[in-house]
MOPAC internal coordinates of N, CA, C and O (Angstrom, degrees):
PM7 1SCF
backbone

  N    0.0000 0     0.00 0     0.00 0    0    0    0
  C    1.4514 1     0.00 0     0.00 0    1    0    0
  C    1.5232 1   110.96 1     0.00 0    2    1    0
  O    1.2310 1   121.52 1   140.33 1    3    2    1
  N    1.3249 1   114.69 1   -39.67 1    3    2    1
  C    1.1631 1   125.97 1  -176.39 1    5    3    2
  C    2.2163 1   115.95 1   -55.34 1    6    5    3
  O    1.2310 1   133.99 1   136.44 1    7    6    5
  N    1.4759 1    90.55 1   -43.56 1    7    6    5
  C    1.6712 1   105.04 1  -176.42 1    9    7    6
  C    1.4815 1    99.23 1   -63.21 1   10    9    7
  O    1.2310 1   117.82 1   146.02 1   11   10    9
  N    1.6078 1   121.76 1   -33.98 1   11   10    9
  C    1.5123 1   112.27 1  -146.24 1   13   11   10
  C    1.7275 1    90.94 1  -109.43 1   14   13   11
  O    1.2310 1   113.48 1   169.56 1   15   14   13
  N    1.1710 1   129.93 1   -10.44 1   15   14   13
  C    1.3177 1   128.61 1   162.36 1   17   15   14
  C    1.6416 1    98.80 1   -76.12 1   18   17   15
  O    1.2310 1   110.53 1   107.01 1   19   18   17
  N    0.7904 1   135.40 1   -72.99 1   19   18   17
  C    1.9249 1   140.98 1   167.96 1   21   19   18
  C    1.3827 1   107.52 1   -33.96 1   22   21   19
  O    1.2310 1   117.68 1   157.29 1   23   22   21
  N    1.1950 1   122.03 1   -22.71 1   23   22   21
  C    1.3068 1   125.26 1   166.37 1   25   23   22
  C    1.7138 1   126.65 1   -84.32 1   26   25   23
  O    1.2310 1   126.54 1   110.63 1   27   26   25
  N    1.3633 1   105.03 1   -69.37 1   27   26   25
  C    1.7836 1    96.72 1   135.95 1   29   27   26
  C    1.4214 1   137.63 1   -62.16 1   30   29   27
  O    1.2310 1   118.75 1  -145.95 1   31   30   29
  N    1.0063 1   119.99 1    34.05 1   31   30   29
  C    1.5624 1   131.73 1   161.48 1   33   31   30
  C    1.4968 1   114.13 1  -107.48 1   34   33   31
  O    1.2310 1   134.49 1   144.18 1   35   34   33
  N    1.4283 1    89.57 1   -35.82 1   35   34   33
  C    1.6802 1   103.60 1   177.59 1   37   35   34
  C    1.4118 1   117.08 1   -80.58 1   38   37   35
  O    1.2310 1   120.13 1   135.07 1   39   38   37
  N    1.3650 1   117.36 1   -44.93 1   39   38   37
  C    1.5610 1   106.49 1   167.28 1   41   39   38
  C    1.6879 1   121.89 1   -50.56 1   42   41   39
  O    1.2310 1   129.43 1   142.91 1   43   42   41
  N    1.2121 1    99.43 1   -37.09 1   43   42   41
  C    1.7341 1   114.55 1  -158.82 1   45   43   42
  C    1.7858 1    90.18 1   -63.64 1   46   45   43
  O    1.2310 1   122.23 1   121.89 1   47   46   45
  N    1.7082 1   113.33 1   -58.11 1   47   46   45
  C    1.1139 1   112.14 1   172.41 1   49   47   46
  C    1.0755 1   121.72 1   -48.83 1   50   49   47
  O    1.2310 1   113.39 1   131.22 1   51   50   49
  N    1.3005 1   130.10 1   -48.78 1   51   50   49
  C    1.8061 1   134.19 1  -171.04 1   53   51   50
  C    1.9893 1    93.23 1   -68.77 1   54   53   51
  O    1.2310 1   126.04 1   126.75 1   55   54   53
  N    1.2350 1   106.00 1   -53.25 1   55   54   53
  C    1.6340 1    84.71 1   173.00 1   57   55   54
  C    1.7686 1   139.64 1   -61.28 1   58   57   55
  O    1.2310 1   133.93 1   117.05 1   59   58   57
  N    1.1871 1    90.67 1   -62.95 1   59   58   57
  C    1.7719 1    97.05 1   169.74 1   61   59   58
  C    1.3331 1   122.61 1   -87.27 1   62   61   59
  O    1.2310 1   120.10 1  -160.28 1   63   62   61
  N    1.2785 1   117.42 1    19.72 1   63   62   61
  C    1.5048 1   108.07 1   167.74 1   65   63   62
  C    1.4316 1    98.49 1  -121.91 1   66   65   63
  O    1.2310 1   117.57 1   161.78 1   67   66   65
  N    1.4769 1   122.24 1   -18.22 1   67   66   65
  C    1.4365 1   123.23 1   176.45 1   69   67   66
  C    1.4802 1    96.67 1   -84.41 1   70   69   67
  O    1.2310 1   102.12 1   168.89 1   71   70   69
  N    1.0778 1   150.30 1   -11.11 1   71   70   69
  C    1.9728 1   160.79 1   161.96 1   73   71   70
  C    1.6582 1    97.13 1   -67.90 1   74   73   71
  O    1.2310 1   126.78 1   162.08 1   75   74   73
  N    1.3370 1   104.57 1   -17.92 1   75   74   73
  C    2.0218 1    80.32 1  -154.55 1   77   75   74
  C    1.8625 1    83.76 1  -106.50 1   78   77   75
  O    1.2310 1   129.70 1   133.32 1   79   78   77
  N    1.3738 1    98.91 1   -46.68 1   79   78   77
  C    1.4448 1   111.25 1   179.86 1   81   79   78
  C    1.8801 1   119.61 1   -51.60 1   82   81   79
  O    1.2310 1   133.06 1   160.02 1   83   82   81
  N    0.9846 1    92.37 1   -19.98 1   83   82   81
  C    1.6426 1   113.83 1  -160.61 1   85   83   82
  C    1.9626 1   101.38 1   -92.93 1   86   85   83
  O    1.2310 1   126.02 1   137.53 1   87   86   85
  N    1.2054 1   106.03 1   -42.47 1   87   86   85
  C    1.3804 1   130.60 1   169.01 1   89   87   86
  C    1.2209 1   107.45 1   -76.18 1   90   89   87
  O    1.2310 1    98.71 1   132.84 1   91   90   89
  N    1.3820 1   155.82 1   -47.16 1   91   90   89
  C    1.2870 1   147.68 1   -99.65 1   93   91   90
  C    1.9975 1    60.20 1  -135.43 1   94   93   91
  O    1.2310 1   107.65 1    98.62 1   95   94   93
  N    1.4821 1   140.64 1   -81.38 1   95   94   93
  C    1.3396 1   158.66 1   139.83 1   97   95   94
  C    1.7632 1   103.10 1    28.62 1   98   97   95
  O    1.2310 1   129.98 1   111.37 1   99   98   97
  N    1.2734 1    98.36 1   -68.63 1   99   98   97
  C    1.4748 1   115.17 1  -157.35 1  101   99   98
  C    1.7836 1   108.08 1   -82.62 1  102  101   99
  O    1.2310 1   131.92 1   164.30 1  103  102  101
  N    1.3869 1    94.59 1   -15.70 1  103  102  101
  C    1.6271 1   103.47 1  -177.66 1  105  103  102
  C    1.4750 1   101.61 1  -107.80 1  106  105  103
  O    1.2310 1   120.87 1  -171.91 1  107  106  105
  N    1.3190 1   115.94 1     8.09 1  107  106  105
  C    1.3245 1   111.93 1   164.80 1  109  107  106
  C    1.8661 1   107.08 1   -95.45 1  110  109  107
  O    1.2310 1   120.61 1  -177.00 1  111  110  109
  N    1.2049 1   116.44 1     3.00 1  111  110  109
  C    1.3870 1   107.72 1  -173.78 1  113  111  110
  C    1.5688 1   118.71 1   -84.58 1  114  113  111
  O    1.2310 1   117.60 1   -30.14 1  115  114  113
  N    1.2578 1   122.18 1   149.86 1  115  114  113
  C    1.2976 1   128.19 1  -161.19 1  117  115  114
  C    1.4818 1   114.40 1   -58.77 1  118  117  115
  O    1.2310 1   125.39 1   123.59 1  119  118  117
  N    1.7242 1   107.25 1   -56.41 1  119  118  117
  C    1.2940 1   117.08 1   169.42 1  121  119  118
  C    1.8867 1   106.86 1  -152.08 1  122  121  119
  O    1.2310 1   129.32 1   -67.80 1  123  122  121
  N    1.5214 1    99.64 1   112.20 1  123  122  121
  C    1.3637 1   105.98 1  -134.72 1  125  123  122
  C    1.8703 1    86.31 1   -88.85 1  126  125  123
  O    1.2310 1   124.30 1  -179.96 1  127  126  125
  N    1.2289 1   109.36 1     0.04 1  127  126  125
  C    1.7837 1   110.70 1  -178.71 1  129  127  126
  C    1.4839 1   111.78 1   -90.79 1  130  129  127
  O    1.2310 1   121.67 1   171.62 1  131  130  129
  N    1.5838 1   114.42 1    -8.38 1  131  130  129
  C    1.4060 1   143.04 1  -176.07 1  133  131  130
  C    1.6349 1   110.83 1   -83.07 1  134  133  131
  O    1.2310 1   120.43 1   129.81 1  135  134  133
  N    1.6112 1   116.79 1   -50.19 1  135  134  133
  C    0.9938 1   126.33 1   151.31 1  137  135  134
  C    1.4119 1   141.79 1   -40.14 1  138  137  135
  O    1.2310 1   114.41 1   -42.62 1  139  138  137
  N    1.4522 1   128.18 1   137.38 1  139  138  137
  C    1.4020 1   118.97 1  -173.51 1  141  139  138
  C    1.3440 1   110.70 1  -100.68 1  142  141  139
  O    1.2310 1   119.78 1   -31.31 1  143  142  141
  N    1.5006 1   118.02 1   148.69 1  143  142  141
  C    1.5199 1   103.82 1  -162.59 1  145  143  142
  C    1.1955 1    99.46 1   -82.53 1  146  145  143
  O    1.2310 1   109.37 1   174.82 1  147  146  145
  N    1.6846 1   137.53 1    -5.18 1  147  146  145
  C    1.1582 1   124.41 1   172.80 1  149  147  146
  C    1.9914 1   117.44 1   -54.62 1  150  149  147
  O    1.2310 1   134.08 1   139.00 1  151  150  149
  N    1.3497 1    90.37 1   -41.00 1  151  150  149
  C    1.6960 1   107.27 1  -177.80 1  153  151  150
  C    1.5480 1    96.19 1   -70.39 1  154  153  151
  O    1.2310 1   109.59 1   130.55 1  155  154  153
  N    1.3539 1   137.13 1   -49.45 1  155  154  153
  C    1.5782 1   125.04 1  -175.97 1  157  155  154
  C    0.9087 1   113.57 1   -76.40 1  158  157  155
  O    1.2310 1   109.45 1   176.02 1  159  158  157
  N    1.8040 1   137.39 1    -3.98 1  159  158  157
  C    1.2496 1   140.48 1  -176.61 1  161  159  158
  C    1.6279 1    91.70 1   -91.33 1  162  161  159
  O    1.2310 1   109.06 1   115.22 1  163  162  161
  N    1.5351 1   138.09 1   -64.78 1  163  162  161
  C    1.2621 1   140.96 1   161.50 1  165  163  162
  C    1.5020 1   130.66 1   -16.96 1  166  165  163
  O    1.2310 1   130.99 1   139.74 1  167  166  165
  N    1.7194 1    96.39 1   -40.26 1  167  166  165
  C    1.3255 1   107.77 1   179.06 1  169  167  166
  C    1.2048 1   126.62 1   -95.44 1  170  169  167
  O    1.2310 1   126.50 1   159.07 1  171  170  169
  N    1.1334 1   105.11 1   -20.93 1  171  170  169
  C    1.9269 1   120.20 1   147.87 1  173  171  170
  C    1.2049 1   124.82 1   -86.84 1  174  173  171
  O    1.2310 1   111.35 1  -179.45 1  175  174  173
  N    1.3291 1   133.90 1     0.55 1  175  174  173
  C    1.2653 1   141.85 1   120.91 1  177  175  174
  C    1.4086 1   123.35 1   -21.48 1  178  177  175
  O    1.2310 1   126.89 1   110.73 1  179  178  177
  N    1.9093 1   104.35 1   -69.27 1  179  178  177
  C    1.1108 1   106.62 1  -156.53 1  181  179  178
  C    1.7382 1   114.51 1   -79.48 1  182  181  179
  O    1.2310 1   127.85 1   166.95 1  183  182  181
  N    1.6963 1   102.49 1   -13.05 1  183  182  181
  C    1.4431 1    81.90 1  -169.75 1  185  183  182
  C    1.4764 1    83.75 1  -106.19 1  186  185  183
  O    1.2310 1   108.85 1  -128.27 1  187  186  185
  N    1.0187 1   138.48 1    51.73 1  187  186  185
  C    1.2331 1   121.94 1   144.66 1  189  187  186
  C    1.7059 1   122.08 1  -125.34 1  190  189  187
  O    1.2310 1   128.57 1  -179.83 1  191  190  189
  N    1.6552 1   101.10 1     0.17 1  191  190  189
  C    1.1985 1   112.56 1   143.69 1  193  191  190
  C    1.5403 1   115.95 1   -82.25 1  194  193  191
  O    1.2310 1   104.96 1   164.89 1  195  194  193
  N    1.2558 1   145.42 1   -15.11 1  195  194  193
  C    1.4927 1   143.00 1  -176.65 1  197  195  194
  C    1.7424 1    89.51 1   -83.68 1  198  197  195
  O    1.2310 1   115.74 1   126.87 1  199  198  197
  N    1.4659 1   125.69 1   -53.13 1  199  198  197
  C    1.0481 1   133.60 1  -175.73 1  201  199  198
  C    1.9767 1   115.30 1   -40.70 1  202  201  199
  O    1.2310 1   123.97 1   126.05 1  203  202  201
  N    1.5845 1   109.99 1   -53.95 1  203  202  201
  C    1.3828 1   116.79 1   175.65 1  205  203  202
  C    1.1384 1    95.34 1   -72.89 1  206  205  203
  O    1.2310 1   104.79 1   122.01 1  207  206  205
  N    1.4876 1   145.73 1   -57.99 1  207  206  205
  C    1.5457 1   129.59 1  -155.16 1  209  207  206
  C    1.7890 1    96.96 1   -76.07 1  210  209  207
  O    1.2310 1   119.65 1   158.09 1  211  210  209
  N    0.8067 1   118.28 1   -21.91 1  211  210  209
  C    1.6743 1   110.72 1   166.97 1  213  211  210
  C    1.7096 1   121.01 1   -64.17 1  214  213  211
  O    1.2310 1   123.57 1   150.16 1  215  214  213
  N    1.0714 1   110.75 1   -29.84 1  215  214  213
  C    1.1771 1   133.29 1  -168.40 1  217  215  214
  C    1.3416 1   115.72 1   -75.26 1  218  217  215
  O    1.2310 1   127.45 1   133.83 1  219  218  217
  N    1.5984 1   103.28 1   -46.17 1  219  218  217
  C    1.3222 1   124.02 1  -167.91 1  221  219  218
  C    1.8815 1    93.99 1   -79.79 1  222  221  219
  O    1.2310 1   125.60 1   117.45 1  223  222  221
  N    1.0159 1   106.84 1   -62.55 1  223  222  221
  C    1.5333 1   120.69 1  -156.90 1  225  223  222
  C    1.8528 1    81.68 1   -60.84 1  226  225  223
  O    1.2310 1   112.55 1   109.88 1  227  226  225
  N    1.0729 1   131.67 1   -70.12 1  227  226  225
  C    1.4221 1   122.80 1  -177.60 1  229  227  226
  C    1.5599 1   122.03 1   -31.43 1  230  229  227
  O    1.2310 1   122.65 1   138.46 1  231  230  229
  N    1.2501 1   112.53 1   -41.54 1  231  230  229
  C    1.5713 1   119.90 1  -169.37 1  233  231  230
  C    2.0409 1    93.56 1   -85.23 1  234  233  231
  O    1.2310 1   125.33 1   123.82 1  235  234  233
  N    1.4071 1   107.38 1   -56.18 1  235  234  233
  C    1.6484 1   101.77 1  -178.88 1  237  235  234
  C    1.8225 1   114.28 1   -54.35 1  238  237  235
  O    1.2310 1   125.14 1   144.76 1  239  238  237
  N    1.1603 1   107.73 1   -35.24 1  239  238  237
  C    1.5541 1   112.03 1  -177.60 1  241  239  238
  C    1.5852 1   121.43 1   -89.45 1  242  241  239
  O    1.2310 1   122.63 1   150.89 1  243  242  241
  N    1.6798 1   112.56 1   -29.11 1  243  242  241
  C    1.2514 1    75.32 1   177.72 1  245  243  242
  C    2.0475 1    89.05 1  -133.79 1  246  245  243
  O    1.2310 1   119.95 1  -177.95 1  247  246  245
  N    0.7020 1   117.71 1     2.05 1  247  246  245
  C    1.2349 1   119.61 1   158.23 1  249  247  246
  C    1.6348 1   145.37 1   -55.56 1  250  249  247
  O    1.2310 1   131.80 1   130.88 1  251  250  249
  N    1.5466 1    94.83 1   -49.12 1  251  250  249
  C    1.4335 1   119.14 1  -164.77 1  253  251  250
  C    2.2673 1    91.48 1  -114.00 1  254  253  251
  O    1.2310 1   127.21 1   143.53 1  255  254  253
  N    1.0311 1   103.74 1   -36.47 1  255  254  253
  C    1.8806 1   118.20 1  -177.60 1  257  255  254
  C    1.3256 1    86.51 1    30.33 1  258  257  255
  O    1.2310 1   111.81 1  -100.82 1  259  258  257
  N    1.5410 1   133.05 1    79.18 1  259  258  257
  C    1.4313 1   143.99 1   124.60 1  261  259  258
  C    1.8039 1   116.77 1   -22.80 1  262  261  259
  O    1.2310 1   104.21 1   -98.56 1  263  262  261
  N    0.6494 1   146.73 1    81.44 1  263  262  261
  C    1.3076 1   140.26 1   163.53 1  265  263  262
  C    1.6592 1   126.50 1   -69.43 1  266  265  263
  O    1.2310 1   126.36 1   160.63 1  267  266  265
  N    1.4427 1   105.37 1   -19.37 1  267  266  265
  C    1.6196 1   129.40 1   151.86 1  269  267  266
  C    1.6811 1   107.46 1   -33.38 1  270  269  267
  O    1.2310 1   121.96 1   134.50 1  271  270  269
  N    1.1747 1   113.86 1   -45.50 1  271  270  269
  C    1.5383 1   104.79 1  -168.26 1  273  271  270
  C    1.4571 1    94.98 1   102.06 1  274  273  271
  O    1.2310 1   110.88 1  -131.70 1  275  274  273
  N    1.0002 1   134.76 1    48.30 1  275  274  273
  C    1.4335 1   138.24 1  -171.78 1  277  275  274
  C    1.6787 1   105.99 1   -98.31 1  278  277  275
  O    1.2310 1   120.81 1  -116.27 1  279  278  277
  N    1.3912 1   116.06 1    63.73 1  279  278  277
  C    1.2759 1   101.87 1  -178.64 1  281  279  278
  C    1.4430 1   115.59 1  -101.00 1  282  281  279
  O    1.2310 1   115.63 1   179.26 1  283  282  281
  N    1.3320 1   125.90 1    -0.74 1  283  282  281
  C    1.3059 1   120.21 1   170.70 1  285  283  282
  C    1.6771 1   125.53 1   -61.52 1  286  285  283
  O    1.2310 1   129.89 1   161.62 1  287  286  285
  N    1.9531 1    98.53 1   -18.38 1  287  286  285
  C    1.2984 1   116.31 1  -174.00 1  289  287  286
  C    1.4533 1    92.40 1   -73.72 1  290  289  287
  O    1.2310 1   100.43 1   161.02 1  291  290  289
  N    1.2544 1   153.08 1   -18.98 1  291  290  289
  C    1.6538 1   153.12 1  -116.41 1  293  291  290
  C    2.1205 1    80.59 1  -149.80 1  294  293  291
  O    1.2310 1   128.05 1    90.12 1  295  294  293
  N    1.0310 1   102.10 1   -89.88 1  295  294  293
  C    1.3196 1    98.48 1  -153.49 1  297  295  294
  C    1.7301 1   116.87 1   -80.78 1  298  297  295
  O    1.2310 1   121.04 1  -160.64 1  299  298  297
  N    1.0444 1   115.61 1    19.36 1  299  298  297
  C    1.3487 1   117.01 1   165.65 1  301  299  298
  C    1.3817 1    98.23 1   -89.80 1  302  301  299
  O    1.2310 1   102.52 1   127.76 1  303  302  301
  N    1.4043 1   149.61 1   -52.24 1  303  302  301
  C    1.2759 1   163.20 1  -163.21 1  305  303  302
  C    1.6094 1   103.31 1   -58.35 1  306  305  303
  O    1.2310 1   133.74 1   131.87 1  307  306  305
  N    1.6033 1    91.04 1   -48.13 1  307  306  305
  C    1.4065 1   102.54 1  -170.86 1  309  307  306
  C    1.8556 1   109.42 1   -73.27 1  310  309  307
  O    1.2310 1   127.14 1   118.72 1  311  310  309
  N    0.9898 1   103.87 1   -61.28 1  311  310  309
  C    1.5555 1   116.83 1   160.27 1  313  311  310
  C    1.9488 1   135.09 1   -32.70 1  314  313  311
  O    1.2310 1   135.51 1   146.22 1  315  314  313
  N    1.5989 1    87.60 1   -33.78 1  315  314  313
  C    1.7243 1    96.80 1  -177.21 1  317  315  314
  C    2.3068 1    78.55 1   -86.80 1  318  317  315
  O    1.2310 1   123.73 1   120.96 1  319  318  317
  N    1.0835 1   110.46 1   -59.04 1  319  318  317
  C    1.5630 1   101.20 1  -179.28 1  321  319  318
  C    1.3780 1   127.73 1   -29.83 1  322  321  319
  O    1.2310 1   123.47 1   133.76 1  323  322  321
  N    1.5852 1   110.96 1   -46.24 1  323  322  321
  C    0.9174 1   114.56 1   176.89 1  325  323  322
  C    1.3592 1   139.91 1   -84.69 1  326  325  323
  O    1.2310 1   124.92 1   164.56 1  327  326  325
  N    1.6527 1   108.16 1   -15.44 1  327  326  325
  C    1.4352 1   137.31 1   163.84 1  329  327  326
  C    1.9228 1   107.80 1   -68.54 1  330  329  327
  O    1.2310 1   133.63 1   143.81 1  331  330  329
  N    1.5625 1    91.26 1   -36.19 1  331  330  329
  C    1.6856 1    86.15 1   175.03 1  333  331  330
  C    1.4282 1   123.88 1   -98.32 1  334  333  331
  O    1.2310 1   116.98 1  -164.01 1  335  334  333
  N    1.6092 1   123.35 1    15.99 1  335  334  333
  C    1.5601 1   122.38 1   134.74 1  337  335  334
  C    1.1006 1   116.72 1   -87.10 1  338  337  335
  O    1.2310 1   105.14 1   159.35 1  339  338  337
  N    1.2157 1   145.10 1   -20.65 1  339  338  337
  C    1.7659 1   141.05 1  -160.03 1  341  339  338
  C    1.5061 1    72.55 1   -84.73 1  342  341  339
  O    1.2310 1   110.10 1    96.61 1  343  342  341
  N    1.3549 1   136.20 1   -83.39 1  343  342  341
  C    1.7343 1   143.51 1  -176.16 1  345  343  342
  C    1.5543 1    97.67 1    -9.58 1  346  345  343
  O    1.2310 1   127.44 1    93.72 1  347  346  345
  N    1.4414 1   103.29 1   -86.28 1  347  346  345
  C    1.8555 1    95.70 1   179.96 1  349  347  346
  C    1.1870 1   134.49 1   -41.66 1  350  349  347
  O    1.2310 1   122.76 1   146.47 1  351  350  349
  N    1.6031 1   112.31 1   -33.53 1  351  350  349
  C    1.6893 1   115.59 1  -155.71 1  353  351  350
  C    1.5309 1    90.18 1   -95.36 1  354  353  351
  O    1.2310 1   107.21 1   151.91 1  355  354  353
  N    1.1948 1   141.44 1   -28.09 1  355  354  353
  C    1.7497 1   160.95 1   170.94 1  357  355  354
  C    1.7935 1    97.26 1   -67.54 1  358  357  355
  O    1.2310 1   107.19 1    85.47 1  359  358  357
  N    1.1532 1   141.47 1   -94.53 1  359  358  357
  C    1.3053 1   138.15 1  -160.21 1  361  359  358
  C    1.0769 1   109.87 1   -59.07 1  362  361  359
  O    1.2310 1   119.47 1   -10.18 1  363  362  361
  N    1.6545 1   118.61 1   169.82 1  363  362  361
  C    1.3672 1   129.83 1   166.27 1  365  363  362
  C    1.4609 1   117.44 1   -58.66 1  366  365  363
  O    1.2310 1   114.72 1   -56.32 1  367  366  365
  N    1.4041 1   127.62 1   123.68 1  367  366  365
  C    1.6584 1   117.96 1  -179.98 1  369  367  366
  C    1.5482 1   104.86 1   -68.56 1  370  369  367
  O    1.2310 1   130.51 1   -43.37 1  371  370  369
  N    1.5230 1    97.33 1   136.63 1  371  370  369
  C    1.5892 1   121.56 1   153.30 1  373  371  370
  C    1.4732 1   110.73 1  -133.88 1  374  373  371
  O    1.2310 1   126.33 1     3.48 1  375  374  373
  N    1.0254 1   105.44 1  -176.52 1  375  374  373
  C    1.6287 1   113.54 1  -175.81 1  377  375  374
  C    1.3191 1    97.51 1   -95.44 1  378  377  375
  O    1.2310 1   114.54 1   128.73 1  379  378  377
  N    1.6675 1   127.95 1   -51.27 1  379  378  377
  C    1.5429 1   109.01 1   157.67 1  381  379  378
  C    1.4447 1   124.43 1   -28.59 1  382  381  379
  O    1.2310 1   119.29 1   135.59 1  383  382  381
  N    1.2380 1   118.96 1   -44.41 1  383  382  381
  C    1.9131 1   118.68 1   177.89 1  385  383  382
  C    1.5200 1    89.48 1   -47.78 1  386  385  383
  O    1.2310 1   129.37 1   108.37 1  387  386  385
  N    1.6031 1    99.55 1   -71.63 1  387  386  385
  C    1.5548 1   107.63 1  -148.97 1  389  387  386
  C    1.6512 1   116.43 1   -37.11 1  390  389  387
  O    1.2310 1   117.95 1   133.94 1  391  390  389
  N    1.2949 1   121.51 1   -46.06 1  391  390  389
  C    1.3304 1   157.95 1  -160.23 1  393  391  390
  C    1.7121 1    85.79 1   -69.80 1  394  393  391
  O    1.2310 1   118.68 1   104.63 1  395  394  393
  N    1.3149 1   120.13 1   -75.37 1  395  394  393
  C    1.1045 1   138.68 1  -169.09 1  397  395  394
  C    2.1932 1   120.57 1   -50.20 1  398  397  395
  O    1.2310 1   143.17 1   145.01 1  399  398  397
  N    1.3927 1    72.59 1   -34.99 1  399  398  397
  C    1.9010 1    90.90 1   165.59 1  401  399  398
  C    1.1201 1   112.96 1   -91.14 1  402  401  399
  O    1.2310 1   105.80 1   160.26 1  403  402  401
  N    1.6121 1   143.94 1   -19.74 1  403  402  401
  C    0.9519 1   131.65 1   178.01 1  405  403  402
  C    1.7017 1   110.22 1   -87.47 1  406  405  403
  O    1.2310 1   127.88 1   152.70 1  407  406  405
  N    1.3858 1   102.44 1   -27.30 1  407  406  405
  C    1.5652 1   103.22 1   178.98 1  409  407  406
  C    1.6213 1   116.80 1   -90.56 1  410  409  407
  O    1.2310 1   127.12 1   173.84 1  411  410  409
  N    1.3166 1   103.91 1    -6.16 1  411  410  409
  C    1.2672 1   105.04 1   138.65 1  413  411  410
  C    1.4691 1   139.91 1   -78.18 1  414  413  411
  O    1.2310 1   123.76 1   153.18 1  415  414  413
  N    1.3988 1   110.39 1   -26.82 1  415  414  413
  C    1.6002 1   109.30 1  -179.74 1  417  415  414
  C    1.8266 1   106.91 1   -70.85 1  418  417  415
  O    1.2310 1   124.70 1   153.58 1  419  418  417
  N    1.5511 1   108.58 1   -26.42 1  419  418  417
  C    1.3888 1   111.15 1   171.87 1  421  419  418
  C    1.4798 1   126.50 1   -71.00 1  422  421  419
  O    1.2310 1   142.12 1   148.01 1  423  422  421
  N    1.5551 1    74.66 1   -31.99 1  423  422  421
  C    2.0198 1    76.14 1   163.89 1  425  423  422
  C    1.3253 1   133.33 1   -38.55 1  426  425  423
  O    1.2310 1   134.93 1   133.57 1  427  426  425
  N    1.8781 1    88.71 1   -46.43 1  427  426  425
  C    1.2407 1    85.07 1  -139.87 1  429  427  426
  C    1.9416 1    92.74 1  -106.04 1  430  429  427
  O    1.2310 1   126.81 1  -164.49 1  431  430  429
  N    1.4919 1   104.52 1    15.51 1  431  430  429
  C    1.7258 1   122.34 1   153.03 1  433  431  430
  C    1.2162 1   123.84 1   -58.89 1  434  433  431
  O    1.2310 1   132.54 1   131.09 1  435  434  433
  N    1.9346 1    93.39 1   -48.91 1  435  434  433
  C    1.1060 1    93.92 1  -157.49 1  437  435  434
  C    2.0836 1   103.19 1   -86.16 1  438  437  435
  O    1.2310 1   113.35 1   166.35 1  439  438  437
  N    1.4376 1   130.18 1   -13.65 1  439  438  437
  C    0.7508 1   139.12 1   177.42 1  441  439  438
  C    1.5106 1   114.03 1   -60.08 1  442  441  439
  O    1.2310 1   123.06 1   119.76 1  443  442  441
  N    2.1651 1   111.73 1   -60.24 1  443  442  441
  C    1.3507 1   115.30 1   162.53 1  445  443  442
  C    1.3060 1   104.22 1   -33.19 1  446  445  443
  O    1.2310 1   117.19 1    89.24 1  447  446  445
  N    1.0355 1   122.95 1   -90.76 1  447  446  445
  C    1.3873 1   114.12 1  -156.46 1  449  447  446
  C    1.9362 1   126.69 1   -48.82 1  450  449  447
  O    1.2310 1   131.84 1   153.51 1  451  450  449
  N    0.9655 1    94.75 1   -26.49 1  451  450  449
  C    1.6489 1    85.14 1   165.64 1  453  451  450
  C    1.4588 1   126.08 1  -135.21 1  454  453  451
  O    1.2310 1   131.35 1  -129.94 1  455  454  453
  N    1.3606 1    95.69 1    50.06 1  455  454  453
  C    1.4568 1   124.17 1   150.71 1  457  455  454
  C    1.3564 1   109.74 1  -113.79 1  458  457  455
  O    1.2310 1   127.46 1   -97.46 1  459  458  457
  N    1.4898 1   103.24 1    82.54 1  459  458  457
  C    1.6539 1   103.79 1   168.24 1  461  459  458
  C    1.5972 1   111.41 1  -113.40 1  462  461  459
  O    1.2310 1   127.49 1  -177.93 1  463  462  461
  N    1.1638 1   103.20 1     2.07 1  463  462  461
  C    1.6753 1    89.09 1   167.37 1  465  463  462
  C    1.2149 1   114.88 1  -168.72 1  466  465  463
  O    1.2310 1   120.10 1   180.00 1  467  466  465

């Protein structure tokens, strides 16, 4: 019960705090009609990849405190995250990508969290 509550904790975070963060971001821009949406698509990319690898590394480090040496639970999560922005910011954008990176960043939530040993 414990993994799958930590697991929906983590989506909820990766969604509405990557919405507020993402907004809060985009309304900081100088002149945001000047901008290309390729660059605001990238940049909402990235913090919502910083958002899952935060997530992950928080729940493996101080949550779960493996002392096993359990780092495959930590950096595989972190690794599929990070393989799925280089993927977006590298290929041609579609909304299949988009779709496809986000259900990867959950992946790799839902993996942190129940990879505890």
């Amino acid at each position: 019960m414990k993994k799958f509550l930590l697991t929906i904790l983590g989506i909820a975070i990766y969604i509405l705090l990557g919405w507020l963060i993402k907004d809060i971001v985009s309304a900081n821009y100088s002149n945001p009609m000047d901008m290309l949406v390729l660059d605001m698509i990238k940049h909402e990319a990235l913090i919502y990849c910083i958002l899952a690898v935060g997530y992950v590394f928080v729940i493996q480090c101080f949550v779960y405190q493996n002392s096993d040496g359990n780092e495959a639970g930590m950096w595989l999560p972190i690794g599929l995250c990070v393989a799925s922005y280089f993927l977006l910011t590298t290929l041609s954008l579609s909304s299949g990508l988009i779709i496809a990176y986000n259900l990867l960043n959950v992946i790799a939530i839902v993996i942190g969290c129940y990879m505890d040993k």
